[in-house]
Gaussian input, Z-matrix of N, CA and C with variables (Angstrom, degrees):
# hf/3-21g

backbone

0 1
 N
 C     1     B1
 C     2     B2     1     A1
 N     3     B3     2     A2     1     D1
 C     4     B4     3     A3     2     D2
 C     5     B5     4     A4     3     D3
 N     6     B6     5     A5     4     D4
 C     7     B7     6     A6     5     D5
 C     8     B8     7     A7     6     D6
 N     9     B9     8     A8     7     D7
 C    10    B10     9     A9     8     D8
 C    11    B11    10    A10     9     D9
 N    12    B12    11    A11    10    D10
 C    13    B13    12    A12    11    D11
 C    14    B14    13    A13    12    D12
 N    15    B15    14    A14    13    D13
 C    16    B16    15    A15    14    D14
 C    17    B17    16    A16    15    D15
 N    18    B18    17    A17    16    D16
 C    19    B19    18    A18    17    D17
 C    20    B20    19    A19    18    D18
 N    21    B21    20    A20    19    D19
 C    22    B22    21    A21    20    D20
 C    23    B23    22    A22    21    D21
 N    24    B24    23    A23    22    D22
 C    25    B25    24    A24    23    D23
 C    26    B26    25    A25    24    D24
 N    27    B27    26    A26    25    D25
 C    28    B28    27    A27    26    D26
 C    29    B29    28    A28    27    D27
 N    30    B30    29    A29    28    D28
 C    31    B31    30    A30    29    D29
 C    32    B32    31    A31    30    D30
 N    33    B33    32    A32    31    D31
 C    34    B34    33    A33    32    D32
 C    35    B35    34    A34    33    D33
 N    36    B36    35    A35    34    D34
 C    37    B37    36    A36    35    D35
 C    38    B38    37    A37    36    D36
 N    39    B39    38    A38    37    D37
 C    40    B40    39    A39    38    D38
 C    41    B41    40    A40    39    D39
 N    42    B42    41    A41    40    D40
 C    43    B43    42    A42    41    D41
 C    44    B44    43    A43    42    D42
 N    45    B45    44    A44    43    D43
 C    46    B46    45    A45    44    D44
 C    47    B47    46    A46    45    D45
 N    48    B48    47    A47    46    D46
 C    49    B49    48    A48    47    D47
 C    50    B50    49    A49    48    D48
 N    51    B51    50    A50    49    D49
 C    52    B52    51    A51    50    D50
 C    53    B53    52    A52    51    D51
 N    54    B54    53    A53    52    D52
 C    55    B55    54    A54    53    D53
 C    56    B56    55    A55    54    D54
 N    57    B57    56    A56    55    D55
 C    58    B58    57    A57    56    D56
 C    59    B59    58    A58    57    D57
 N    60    B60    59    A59    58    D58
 C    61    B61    60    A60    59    D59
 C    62    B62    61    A61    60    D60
 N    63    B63    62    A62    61    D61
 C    64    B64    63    A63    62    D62
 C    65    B65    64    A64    63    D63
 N    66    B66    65    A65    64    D64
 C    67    B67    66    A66    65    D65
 C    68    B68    67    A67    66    D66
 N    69    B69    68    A68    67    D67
 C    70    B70    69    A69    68    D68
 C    71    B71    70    A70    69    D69
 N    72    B72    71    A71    70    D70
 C    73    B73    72    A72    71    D71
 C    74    B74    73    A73    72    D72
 N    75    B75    74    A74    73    D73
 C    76    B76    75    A75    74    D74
 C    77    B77    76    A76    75    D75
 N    78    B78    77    A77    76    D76
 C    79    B79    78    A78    77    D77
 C    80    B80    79    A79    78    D78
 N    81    B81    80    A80    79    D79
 C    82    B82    81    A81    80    D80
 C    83    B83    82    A82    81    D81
 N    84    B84    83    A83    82    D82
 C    85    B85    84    A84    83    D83
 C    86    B86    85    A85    84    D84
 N    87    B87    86    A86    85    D85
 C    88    B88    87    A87    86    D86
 C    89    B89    88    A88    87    D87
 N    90    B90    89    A89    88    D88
 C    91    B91    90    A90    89    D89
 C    92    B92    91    A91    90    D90
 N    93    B93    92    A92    91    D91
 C    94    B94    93    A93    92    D92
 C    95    B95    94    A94    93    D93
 N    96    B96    95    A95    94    D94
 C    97    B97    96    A96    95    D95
 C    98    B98    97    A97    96    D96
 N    99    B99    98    A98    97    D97
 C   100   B100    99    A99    98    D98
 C   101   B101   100   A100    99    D99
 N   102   B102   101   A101   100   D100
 C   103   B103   102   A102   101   D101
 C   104   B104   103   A103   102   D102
 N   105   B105   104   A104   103   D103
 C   106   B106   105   A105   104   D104
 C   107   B107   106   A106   105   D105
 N   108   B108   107   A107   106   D106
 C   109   B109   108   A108   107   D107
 C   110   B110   109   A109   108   D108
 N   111   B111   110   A110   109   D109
 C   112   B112   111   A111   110   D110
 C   113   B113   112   A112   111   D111
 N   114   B114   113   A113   112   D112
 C   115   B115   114   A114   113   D113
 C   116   B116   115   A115   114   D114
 N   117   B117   116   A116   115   D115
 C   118   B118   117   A117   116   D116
 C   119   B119   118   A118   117   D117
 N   120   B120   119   A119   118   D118
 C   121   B121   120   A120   119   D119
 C   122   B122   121   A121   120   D120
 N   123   B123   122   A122   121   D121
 C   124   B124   123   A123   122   D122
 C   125   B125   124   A124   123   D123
 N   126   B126   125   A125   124   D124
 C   127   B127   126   A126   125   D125
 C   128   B128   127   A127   126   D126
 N   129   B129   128   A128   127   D127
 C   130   B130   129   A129   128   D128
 C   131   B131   130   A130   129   D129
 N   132   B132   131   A131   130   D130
 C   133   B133   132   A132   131   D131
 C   134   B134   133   A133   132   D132
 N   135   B135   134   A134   133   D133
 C   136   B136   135   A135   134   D134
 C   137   B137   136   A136   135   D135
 N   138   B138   137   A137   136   D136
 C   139   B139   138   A138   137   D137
 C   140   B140   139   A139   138   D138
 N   141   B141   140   A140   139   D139
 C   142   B142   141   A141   140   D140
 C   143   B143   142   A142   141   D141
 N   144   B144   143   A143   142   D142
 C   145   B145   144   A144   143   D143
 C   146   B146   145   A145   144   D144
 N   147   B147   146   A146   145   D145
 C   148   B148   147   A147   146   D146
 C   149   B149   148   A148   147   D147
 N   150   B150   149   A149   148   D148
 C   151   B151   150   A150   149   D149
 C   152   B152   151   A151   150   D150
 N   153   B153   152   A152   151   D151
 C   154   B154   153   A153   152   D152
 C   155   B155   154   A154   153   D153
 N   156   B156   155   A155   154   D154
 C   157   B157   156   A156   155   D155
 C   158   B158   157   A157   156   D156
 N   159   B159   158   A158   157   D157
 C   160   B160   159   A159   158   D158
 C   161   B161   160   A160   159   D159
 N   162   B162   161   A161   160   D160
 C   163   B163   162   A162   161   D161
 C   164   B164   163   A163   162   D162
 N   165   B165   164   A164   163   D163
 C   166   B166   165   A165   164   D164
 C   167   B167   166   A166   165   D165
 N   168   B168   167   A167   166   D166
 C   169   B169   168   A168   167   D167
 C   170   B170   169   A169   168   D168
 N   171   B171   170   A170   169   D169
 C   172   B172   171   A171   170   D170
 C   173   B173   172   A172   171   D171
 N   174   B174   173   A173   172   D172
 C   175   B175   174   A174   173   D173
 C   176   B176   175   A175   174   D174
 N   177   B177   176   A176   175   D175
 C   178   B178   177   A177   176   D176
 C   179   B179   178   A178   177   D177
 N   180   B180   179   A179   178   D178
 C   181   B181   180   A180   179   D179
 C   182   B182   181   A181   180   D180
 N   183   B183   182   A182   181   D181
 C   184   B184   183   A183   182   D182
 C   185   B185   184   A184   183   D183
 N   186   B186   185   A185   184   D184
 C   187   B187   186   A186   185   D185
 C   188   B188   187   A187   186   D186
 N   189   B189   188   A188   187   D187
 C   190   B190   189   A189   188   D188
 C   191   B191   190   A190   189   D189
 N   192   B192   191   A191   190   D190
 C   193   B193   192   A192   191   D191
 C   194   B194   193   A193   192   D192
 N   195   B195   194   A194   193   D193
 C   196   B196   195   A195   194   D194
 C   197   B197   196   A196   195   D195
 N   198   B198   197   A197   196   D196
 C   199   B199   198   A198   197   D197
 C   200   B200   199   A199   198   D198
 N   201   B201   200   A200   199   D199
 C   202   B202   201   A201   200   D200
 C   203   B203   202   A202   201   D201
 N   204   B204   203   A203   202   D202
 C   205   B205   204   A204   203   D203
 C   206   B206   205   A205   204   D204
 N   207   B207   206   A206   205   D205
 C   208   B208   207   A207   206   D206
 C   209   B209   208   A208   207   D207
 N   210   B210   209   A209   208   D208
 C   211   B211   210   A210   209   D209
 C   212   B212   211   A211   210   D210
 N   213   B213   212   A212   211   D211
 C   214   B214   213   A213   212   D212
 C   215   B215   214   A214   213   D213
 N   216   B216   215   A215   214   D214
 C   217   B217   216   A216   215   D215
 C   218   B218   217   A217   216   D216
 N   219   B219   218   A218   217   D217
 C   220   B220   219   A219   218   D218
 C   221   B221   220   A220   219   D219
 N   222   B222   221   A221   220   D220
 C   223   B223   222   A222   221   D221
 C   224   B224   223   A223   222   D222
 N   225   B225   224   A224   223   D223
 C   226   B226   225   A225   224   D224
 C   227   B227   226   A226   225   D225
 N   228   B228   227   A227   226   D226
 C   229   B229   228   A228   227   D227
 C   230   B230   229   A229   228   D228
 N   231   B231   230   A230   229   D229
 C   232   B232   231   A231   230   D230
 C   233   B233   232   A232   231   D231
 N   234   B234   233   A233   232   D232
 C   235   B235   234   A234   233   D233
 C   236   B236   235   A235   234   D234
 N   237   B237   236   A236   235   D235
 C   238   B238   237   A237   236   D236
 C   239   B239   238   A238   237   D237

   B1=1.4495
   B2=1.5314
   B3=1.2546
   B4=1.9154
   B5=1.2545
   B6=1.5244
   B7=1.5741
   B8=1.5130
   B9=1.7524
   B10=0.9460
   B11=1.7757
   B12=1.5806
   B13=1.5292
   B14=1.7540
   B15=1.4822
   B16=1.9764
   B17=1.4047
   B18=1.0659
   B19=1.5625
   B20=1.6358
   B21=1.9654
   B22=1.5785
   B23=1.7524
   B24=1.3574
   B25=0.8812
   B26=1.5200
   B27=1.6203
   B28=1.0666
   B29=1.7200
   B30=1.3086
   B31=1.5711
   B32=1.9687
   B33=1.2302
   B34=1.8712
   B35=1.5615
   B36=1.9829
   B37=1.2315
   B38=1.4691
   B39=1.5750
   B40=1.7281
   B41=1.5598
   B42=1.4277
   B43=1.3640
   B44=1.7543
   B45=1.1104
   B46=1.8467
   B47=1.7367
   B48=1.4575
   B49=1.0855
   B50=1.8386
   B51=1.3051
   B52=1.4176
   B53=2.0754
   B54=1.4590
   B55=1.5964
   B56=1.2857
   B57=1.3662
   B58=1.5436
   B59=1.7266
   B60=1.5605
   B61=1.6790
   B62=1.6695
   B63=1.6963
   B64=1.7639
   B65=1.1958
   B66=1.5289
   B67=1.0649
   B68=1.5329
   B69=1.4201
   B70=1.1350
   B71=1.8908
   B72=2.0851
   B73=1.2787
   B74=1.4557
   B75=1.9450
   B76=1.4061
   B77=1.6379
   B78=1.4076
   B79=1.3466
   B80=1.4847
   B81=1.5676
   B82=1.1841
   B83=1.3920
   B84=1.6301
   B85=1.7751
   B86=1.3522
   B87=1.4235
   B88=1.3349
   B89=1.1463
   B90=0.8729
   B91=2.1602
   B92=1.5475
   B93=1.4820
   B94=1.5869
   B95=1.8202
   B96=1.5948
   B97=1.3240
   B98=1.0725
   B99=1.5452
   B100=1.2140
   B101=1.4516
   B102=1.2532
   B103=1.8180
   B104=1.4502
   B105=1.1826
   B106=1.4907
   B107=2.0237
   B108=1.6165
   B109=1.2281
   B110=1.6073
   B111=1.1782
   B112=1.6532
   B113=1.3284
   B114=1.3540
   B115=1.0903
   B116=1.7582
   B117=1.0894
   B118=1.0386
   B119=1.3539
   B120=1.4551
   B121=1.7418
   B122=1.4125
   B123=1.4980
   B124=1.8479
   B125=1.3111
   B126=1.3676
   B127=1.5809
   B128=1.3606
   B129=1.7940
   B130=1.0703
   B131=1.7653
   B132=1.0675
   B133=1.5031
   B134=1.5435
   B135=1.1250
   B136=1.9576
   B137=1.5301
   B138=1.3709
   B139=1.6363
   B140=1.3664
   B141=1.3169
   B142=1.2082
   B143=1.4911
   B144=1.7222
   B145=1.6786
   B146=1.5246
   B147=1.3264
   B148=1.3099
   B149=1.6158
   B150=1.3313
   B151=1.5999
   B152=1.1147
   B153=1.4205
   B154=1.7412
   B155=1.9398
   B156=1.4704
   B157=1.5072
   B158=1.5392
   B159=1.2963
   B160=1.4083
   B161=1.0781
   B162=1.1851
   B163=1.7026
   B164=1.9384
   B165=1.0895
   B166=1.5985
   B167=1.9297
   B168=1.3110
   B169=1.4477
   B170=1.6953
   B171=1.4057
   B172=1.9998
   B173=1.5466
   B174=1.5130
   B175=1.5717
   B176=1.5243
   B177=1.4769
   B178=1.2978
   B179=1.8482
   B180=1.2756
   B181=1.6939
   B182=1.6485
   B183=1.2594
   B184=1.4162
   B185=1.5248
   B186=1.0185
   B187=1.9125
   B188=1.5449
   B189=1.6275
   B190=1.0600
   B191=1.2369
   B192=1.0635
   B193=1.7560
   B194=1.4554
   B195=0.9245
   B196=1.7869
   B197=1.5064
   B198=1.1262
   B199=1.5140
   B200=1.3966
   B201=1.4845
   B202=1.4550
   B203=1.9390
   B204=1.0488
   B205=1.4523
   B206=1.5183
   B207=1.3414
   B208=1.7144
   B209=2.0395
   B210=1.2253
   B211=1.3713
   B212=1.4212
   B213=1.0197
   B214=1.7170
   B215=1.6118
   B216=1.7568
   B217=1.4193
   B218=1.9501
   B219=1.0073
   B220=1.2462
   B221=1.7565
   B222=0.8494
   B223=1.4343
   B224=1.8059
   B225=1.4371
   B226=1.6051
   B227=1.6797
   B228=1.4220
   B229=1.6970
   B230=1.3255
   B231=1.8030
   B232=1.3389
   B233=1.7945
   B234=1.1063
   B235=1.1648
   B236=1.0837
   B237=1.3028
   B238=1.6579
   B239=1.5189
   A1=109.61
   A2=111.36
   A3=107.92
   A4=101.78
   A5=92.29
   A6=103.40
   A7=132.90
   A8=89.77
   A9=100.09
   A10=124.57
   A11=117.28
   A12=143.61
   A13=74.64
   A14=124.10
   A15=98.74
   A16=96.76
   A17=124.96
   A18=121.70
   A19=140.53
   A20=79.55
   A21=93.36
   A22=112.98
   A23=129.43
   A24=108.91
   A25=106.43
   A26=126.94
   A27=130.30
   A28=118.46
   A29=111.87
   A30=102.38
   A31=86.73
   A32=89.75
   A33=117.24
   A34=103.40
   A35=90.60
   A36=102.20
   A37=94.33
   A38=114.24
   A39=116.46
   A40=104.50
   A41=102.06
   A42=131.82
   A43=108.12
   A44=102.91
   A45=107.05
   A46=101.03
   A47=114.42
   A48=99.25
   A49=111.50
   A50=108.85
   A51=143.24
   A52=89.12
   A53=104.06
   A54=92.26
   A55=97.99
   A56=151.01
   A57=160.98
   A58=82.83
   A59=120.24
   A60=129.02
   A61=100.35
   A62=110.95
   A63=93.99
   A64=115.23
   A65=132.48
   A66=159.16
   A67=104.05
   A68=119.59
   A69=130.66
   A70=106.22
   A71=94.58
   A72=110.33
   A73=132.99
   A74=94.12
   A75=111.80
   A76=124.90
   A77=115.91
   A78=123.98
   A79=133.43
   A80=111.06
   A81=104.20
   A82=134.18
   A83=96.55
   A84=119.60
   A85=106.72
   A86=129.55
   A87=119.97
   A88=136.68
   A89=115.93
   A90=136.82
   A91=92.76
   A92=102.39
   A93=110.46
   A94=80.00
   A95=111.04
   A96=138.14
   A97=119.24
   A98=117.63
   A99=105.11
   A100=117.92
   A101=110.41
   A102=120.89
   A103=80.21
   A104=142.75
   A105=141.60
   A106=104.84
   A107=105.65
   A108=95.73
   A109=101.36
   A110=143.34
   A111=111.25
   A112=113.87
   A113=143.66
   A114=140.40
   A115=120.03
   A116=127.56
   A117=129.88
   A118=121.99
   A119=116.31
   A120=117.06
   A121=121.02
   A122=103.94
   A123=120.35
   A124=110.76
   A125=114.36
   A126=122.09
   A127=116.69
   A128=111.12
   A129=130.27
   A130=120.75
   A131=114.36
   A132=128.44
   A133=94.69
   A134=113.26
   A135=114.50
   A136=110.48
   A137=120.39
   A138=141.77
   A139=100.95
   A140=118.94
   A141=92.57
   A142=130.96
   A143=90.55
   A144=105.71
   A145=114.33
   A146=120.00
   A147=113.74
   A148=112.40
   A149=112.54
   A150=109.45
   A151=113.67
   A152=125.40
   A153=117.42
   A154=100.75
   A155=101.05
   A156=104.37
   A157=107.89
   A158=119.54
   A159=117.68
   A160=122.38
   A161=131.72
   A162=147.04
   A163=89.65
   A164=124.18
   A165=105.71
   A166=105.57
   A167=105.80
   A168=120.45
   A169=97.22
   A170=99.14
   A171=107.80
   A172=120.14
   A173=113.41
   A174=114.69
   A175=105.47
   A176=121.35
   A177=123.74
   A178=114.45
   A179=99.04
   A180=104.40
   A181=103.30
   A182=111.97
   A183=115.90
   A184=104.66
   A185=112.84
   A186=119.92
   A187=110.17
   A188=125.25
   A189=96.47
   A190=105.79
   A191=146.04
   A192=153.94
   A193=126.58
   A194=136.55
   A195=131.83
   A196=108.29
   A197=120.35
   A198=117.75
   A199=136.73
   A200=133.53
   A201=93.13
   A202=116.62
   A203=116.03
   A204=130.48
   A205=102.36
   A206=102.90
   A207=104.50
   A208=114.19
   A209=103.42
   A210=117.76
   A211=118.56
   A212=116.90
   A213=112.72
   A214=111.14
   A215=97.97
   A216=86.18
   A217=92.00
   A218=116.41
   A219=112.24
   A220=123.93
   A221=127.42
   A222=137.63
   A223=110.51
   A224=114.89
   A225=122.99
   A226=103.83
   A227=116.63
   A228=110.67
   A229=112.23
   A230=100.10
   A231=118.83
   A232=112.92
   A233=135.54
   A234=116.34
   A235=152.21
   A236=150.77
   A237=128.87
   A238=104.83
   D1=149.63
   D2=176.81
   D3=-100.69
   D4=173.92
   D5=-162.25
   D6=-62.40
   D7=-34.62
   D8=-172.01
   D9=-83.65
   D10=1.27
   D11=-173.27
   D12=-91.02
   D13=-37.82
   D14=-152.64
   D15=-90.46
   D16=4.71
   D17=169.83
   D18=-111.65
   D19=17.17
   D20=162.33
   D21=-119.89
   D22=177.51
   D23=171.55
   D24=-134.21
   D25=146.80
   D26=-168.94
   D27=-82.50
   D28=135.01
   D29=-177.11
   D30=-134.50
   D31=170.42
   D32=170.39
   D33=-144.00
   D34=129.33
   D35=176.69
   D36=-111.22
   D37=160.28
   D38=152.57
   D39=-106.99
   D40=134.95
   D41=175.14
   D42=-91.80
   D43=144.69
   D44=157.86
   D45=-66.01
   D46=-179.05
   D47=-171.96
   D48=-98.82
   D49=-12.32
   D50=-158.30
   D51=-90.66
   D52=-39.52
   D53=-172.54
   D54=-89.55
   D55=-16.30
   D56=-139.76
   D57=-100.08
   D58=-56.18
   D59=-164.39
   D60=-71.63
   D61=-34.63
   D62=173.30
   D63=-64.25
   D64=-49.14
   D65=150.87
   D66=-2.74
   D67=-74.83
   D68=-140.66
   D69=-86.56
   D70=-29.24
   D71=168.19
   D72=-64.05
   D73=-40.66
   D74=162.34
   D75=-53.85
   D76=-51.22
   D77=153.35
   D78=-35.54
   D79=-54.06
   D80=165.97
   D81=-47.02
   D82=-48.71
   D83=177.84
   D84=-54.51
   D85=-32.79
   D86=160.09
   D87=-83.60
   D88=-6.62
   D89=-161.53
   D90=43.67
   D91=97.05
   D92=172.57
   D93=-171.42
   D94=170.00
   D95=157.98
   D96=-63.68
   D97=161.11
   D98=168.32
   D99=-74.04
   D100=-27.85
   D101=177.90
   D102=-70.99
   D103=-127.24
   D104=-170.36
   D105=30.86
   D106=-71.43
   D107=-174.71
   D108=-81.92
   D109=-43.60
   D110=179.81
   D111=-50.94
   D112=-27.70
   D113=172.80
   D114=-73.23
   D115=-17.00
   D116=140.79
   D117=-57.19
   D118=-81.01
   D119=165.74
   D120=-5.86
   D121=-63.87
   D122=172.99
   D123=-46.36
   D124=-62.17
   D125=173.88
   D126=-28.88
   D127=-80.54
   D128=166.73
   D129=-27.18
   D130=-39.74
   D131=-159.11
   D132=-97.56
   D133=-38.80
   D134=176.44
   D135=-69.05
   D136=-34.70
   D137=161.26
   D138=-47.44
   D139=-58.00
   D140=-162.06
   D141=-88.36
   D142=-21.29
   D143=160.19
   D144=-52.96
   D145=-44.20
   D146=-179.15
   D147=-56.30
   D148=-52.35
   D149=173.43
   D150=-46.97
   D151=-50.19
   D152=-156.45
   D153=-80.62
   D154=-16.07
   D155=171.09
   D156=-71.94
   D157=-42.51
   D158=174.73
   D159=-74.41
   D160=-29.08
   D161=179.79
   D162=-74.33
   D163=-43.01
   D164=-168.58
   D165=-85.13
   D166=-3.83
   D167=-159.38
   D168=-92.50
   D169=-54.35
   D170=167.51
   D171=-68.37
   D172=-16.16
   D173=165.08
   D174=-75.67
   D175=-46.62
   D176=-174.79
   D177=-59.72
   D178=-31.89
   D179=-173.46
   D180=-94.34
   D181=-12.54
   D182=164.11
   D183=-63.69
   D184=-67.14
   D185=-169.59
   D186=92.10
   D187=-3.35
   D188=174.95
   D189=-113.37
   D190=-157.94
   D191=137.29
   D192=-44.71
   D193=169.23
   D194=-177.74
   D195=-169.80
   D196=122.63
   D197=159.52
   D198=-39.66
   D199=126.18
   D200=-158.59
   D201=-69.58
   D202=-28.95
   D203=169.60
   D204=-29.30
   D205=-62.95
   D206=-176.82
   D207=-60.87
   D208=-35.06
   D209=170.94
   D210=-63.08
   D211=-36.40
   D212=177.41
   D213=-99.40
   D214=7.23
   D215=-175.09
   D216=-116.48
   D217=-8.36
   D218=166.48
   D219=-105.94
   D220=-15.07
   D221=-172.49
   D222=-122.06
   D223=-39.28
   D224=176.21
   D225=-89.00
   D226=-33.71
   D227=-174.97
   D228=60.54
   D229=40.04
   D230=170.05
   D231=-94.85
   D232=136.18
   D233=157.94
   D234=-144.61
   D235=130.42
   D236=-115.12
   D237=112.49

């Protein structure tokens, strides 16, 4: 096996059959797999946990309070 297959690990999900066809439609629209795009999704979704972990981590080492407006516009580089 190569190295790079031993440093992932394999899982199985069950889908409805109706979310498997968005899935599979969504995929197409990108030219990727359907594993291709859940593995993106995951990515994306671990990203963003990490931010909102860091965004509550720089309020905490702040010590004071913050609006959230001001919070996503200084720590997320959201704006609006």
């Amino acid at each position: 096996m190569s190295p790079v297959k031993d440093s992932y690990k394999r899982t199985t999900i069950s889908l409805r059959p109706e979310e498997y066809e968005v899935l599979r439609f969504l995929a197409f629209k990108r030219k990727t797999s359907v594993a291709g795009l859940v593995k993106k999704m995951i990515q994306e979704l671990l990203e963003d946990e990490e931010d909102i972990r860091d965004g509550l981590k720089a309020l905490e080492d702040k010590g004071d309070t913050m609006d959230w407006e001001t919070f996503k516009r200084q720590y997320l580089g959201i704006q609006g």
